[in-house]
N, C-alpha and C positions, 0 to 999 in steps of 0.2 A: 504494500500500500504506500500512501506517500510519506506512511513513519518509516520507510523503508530507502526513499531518496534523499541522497547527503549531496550536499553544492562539493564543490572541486575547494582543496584549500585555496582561501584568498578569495574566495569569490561569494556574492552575496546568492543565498537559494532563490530559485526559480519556482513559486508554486505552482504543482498541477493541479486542472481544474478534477476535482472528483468526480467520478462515475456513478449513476445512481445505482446501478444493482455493484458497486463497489467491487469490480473484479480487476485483479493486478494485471492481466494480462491485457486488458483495453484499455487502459491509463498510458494517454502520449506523456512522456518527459520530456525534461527539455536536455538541450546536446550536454549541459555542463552539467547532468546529474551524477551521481553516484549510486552504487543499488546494492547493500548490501544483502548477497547471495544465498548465505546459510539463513539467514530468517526469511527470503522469499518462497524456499524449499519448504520449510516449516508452514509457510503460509499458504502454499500450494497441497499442504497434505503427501506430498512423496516422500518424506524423510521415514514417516511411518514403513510405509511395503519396501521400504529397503533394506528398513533392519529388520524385520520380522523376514525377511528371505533369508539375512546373516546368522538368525537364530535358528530358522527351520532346516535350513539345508545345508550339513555338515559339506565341508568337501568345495568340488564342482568352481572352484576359484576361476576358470576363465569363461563360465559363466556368468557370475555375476558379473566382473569384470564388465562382461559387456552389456549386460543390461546397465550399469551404470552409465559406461558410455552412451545408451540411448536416451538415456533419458536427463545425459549433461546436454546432449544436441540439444533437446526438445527443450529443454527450461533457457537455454542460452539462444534457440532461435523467437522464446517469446520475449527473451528481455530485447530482442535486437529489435521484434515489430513496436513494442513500447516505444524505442526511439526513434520509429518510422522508418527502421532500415527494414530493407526488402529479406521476408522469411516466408518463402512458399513450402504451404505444406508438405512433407517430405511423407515417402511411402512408406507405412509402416507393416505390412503383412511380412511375414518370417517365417522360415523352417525349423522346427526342433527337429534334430537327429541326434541320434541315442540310444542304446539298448534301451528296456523295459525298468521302470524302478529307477532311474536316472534324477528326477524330480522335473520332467516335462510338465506334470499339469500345475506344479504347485510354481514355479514361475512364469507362467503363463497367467495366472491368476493372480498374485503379483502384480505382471505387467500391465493387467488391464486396471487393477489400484493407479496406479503410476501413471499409465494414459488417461484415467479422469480426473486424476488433481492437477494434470497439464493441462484440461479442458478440450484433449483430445478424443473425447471419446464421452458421450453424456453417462452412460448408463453404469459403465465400467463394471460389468458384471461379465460371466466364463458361462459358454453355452458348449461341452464336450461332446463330442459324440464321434461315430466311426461309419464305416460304408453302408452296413442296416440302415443307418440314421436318416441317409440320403437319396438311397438307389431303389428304386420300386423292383417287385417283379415281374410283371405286366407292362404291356404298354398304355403309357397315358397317367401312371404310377408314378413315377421320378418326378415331373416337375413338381407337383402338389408338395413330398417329401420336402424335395428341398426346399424350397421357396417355405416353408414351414417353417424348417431350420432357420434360416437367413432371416427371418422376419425376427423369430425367438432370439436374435443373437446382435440385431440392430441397435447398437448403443455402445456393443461393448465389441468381446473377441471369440472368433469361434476357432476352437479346438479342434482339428479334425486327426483323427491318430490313427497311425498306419493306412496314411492318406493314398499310398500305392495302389491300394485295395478298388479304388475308382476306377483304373482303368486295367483291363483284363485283354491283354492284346491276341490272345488263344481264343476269344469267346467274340462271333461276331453277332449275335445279339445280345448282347449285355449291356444294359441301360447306365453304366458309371460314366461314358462321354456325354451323355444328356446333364447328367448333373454335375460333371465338371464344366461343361457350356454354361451353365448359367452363374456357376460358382465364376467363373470369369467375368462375365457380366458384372453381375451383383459387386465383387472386389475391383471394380474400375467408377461404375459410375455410384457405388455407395461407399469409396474410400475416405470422405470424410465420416464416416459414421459407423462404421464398420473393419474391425481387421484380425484376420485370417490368418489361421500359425496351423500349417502343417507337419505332422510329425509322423515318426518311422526309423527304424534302421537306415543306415545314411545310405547304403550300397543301394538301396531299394528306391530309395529318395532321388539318388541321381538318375538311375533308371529312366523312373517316371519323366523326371523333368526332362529329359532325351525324349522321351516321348509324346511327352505337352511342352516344346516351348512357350506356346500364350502362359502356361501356369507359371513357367522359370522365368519370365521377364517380368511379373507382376510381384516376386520375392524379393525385398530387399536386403532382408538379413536373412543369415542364415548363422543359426546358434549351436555346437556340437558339445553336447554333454557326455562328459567320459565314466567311463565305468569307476565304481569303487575301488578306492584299496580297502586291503583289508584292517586297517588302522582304520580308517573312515569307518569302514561298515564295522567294526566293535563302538565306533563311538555314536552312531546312529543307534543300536543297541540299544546302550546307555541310558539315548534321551528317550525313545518307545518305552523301554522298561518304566523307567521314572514317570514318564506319562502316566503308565499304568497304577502308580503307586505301589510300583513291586522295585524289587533291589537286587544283583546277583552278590552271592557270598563271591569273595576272593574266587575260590577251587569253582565255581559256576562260570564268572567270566571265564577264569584260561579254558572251560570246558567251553563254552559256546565262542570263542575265540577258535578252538580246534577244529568245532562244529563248521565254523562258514570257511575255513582254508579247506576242509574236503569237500562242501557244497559248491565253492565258487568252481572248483577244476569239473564238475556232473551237468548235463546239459539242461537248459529250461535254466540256469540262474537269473533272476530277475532282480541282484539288485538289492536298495532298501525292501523294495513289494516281497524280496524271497527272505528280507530280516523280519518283515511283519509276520509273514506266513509262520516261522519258526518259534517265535514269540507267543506268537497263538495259540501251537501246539507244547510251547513249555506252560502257560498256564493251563491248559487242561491235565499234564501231567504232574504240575504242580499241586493242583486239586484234588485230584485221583490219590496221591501221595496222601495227602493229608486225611480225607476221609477214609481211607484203607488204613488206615492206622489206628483210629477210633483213640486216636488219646488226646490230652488236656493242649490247648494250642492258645498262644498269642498272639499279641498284634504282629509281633516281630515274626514269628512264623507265618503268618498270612502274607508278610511282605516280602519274604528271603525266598530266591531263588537258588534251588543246591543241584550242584552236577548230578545227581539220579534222576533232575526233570529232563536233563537234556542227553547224556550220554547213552540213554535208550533209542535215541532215533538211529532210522535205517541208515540215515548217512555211515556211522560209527560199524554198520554192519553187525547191531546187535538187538534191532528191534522193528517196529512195524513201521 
């Protein structure tokens, strides 16, 4: 706001005339302003979805990395329209590529926080879905579907995951070019209102885009999420476990620290989604433990996780 414009030393401030719906972004300055950046951010509301992605998502460093850089462009090209300098909206639709479990949807969601406290975006709400979502099976079926989607998702950003899945170059009547036709449409002329983040394994992703140029020339970022180490994923662990108000004793961590180094090398690993999975199946056998035992229990036992919930599973090749 204009508690936010400071004059140039030596020189006397310039008042801006105030906005009535009071928004920083449509407030001209004049050339000798100054504009202090970290309280504009704050005032924009993006300071928030960028530490909460710092808390949520262990790891993943050149992701964020570059969500920030999107969204330093985006706050630096509204402070430049403030001074009437030329900032034509820039295209935001993106690729996630990335195994499974990578944290695709939770920075996507995130980003659409981030695009509506730029005022890029009104709704800034996450409408996820996948080729079901979109693709009819019938003729006459597709458009309806999509145009559904695209409506439900006008404000904010649509998700579409394992976006490869649309186009089926083996199947010559397969209805996913109908609704990637329109999904073109729709992310050209509803780009102020609307942006589109495809995701998938990246090798699948390139693919596609070989095969839809229109869809590769309408991407402007493209964001690659790397798998876990395994440091990471005991420390994602961690934060699941503690969510749950559960704890591992000492001898329980290095057990489920042993658990995901023979999980990660078996195929189908997914990631945080395959820390969740495993987690799942410790508290039920944490449970099972406890009532199979029929003895006197405390808090602290309801919250301690011990190596015999986890060293049963079939990973360790001693249980079901």
């Amino acid at each position: 706001m204009t508690g936010f414009a400071m004059p140039a030393p030596g020189r006397e401030p310039t008042p801006a005339e105030p906005h009535e719906n009071d928004e920083p972004d449509e407030e001209q300055l004049a050339d000798d302003a100054l504009v202090d950046l970290g309280a504009w951010q704050k005032q924009l509301a993006i300071t928030g979805p960028l530490e909460r992605l710092d808390a949520e998502l262990v790891g993943i460093e050149p992701v964020k990395t570059r969500v920030r850089e999107i969204a330093a462009l985006l706050l630096v090209d509204q402070l430049r329209a403030r001074f009437g300098l030329n900032a034509s909206r820039p295209t935001l639709h993106m690729c996630f590529t990335g195994s499974p479990g990578t944290g695709k949807t939770t920075v996507a969601l995130r980003m659409a926080e981030i695009l509506k406290g730029l005022g890029y975006l009104r709704r800034g709400h996450l409408v996820s879905v996948t080729r079901d979502d979109l693709v009819g099976e019938y003729v006459g079926h597709t458009a309806p579907k999509t145009k559904a989607v695209l409506n439900r998702a006008l404000g904010g950003v649509l998700l579409i995951d394992e976006a490869y899945y649309l186009y089926r170059a083996d199947s010559e009547r397969d209805y996913g070019p109908e609704a990637i036709e329109i999904l073109l449409q729709v992310m050209e002329a509803r780009r102020d209102d609307l942006v589109v983040i495809l995701a998938g394994y990246r090798d699948r992703m390139d693919s596609f885009f070989t095969s839809n140029p229109g869809m590769a020339s309408r991407i402007a970022h493209h964001i690659d999420f790397p798998d876990f180490t395994l440091d990471e994923l005991v420390r994602i662990a961690d934060l699941m476990v503690a969510g749950e108000s559960h704890r591992f004793s000492p001898a329980a961590r290095q057990a489920f620290r042993e658990y995901l180094a023979l999980r990660m090398a078996q195929p189908r690993f997914a990631n945080a989604r395959s820390v969740r999975n495993a987690i799942d199946r410790m508290r039920l056998r944490h449970a099972n433990r406890l009532v199979a035992a029929g003895a006197l229990v405390g808090k602290d036992d309801l919250i301690r996780l011990e190596p015999a919930d986890i060293t049963v599973s079939r990973v360790f090749g001693t249980g079901p």
